[in-house]
C-alpha angles and dihedrals in degrees: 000000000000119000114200117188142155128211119183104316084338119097102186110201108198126185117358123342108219103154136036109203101083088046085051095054101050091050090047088060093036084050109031103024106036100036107243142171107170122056126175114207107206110204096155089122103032110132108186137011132178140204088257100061103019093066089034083064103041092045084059088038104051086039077063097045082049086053095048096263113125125202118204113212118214090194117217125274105228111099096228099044085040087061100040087053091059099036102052074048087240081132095061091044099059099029106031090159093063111021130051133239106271122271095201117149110162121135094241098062154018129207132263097271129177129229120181095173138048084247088060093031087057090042092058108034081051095057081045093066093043088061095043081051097048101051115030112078120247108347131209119236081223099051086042095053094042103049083044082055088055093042094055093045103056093045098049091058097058089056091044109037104010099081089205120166091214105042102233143285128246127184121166130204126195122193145138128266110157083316134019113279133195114213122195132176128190117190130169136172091235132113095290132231103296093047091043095053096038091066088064097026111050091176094071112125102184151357089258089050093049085043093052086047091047095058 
């Protein structure tokens, strides 16, 4: 169960967060609609956070602290989240005054880390690499080529079609379910993937319809 409420400049997560959008919301009308510049984000009782909706939230927050808006981070309490949110450097993101930037360094996964030009993009899709290769047995030449393909290409776009006034955001996990699994999530603060197809692509009826185009 995940609770997301605002009162006044403080949003309270409480349980999981799961999903971002209701977080978003409530940061764009505390924002946008009442006007202000300084937001706490009480995390003190969160229980659980993932990749998704983590960088969804830093991209939006780092686009604020570019506009002039700080966010002040009350970090959880509970002693494994609070270290996950350090060490996938979330913490930093959100909360550059108080916390560093991440050390990490394990084989299964690297940092959100942000790119905003093709000399960055290429830096970091290459460590990516160095991290799938490192820790998946035995890969293919074909499954290695293929998943760098995918990687290019979705950064790429952020940089091309995304408008973001931040680049994007990038963090990979890798871990083991009944087989290993890579995990990769890209984020950034731009127009987002309807807007950005409709300027080419007038026919398009709906957001459903640009999403389904896109992919």
């Amino acid at each position: 169960m995940s609770t997301i409420s605002r009162r006044g400049n403080r949003i309270k997560v409480l349980g999981d967060l799961h999903r971002s959008n209701f977080f978003l919301a409530n940061l764009h009308h505390a924002v946008e609609l009442k006007g202000y510049n300084d937001i706490v984000l009480d995390m003190e009782e969160c229980t659980s956070a993932f990749p998704d909706s983590m960088l969804q939230i830093c991209s939006q927050i780092t686009a604020y602290r570019q506009a002039g808006i700080e966010v002040s981070l009350i970090p959880p309490k509970g002693d494994k989240l609070n270290r996950l949110i350090k060490n996938t450097n979330w913490a930093y993101l959100i909360d550059p005054r108080r916390f560093d930037p991440s050390t990490y360094k394990g084989a299964s996964r690297i940092p959100a880390t942000g790119y905003a030009s093709p000399r960055e993009q290429q830096k970091v899709v290459n460590q990516i690499i160095d991290v799938v290769l490192g820790s998946l047995p035995d890969p293919s030449r074909h499954d290695i080529a293929a998943f760098e393909w995918c990687l290019n290409e979705i950064t790429d776009n952020v940089l091309v079609h995304s408008n973001s006034p931040i680049g994007g955001l990038i963090q990979v996990s890798t871990f083991k379910k009944q087989k290993k699994v890579v995990q990769f999530v890209v984020a950034d603060a731009g127009i987002g993937i309807p807007q950005s197809l409709r300027a080419g692509h007038p026919s398009i009826s709906s957001d459903t319809d640009a999403l389904d185009r896109a992919i």
